[in-house]
N, C-alpha and C positions, 0 to 999 in steps of 0.2 A: 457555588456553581450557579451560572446564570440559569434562568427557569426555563428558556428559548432551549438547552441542551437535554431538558428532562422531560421530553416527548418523545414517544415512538422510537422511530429509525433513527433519528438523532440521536437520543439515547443510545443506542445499539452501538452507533459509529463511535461515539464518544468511549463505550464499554470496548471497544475492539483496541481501540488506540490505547487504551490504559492498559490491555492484556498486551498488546505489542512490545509498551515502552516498560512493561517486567521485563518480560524474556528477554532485549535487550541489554537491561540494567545488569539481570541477573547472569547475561551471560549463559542462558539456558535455551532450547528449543523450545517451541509454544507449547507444543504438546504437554510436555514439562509445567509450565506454568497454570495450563489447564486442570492438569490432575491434582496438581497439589494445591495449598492455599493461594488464592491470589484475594487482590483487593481492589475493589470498584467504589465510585465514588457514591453511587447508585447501582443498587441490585436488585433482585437478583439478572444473572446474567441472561442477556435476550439471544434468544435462537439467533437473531440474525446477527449480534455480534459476534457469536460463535463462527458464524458462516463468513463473516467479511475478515476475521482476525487468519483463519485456520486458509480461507481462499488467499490473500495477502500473503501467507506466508510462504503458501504454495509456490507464486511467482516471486518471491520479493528479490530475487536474485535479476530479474527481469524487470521488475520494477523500478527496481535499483539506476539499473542501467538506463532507466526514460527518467529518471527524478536528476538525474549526475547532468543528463545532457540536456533540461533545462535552466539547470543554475547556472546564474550568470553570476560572476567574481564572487562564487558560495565554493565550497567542497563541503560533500555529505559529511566528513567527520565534523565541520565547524555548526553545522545543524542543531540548533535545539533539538532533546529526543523529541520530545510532544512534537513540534514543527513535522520532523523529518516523518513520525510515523501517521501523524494526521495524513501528511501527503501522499504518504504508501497506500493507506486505506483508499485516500481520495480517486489515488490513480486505478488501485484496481477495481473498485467500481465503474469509473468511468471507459477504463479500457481492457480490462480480464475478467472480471465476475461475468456469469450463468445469464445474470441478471441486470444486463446493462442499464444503468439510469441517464440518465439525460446529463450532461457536461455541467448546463447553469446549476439543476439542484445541488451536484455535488458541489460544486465549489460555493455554493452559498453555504450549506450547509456546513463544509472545512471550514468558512469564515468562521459561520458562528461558533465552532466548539473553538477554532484558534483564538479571538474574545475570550470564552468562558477560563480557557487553559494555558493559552502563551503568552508571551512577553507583550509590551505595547508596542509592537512592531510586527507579531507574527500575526495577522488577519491582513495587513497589507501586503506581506513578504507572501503568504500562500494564495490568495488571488490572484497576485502577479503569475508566480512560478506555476500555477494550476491554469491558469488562462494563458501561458504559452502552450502546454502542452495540449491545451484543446484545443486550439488555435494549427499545432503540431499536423500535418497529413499522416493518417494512419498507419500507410504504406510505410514510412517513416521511422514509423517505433518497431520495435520487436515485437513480434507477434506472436499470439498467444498458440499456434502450435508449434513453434520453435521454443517456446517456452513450455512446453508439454512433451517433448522430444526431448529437453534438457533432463526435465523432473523424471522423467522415464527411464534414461541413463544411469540418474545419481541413484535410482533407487532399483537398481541394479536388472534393469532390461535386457535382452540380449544382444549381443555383438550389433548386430542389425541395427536395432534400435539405438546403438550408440554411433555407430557409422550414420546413422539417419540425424542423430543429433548433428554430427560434427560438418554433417553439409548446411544442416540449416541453419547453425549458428555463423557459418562461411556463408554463407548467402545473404543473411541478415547484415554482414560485416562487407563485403561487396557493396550492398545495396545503399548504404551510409556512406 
């Protein structure tokens, strides 16, 4: 592992994406992969990877959907996992975490771990695809309380809140 990934928040980001590309491997929820044994390249595991892996997972349905409509002649299944979850992280920092950070850090940062971790091609594949999306008008993407409205529904809100989901997800869909 390059040494640039084993600092700080970097670290962290690097730790979230490794908890990511389990639960997908394994076909399991994160939760899931939290409790029981998982494995880092570097540990132990940092608060804020917890916080970016479990916030990620929150929207990733939302995420999803702003990752799909920046690829150009990509489809998400054809994605490297590392690729595909580096950029989920990348995005929800950029545009769903508590804790917004600035567009450049993140995407410098996805460079670096995409170096440390993907193909010789993924550090140019995710700058591109990360810098359309910040590049992206906000208005634009799906919004983080239409995606809050969703997660409300699925996790069994009342009628209300699921008729509140079902407009904003039509409105969102309108507005595209």
């Amino acid at each position: 592992m390059s040494l640039k990934v084993d600092r700080g928040r970097t670290r962290a980001r690097s730790q979230a994406v490794q908890l990511l590309f389990q639960a997908e491997a394994k076909d399991v929820p994160l939760e899931e992969v939290l409790e029981g044994d998982y494995l880092l390249s570097k540990g132990p595991l940092e608060d804020y990877a917890r916080t970016l892996a479990e916030g990620c997972y929150r929207y990733l349905d939302t995420i999803d959907e702003v990752l799909d409509q920046a690829l150009k002649n990509w489809s998400m299944p054809r994605l490297p996992r590392t690729d595909r979850n580096l950029m989920r992280i990348a995005i929800y920092e950029m545009r769903y975490a508590d804790e917004r950070i600035e567009d450049a850090v993140v995407i410098n940062e996805a460079v670096e771990i995409a170096k440390a971790y993907g193909t010789d091609e993924s550090a140019k594949f995710v700058n591109g695809v990360l810098g359309r999306i910040s590049r992206t008008d906000e208005s634009e993407l799906p919004s983080r309380n239409a995606a809050d409205a969703d997660d409300s529904a699925l996790s069994g809100g009342d009628d209300e809140t699921a008729v509140a989901s079902d407009v904003a997800a039509d409105t969102v869909e309108a507005e595209a």
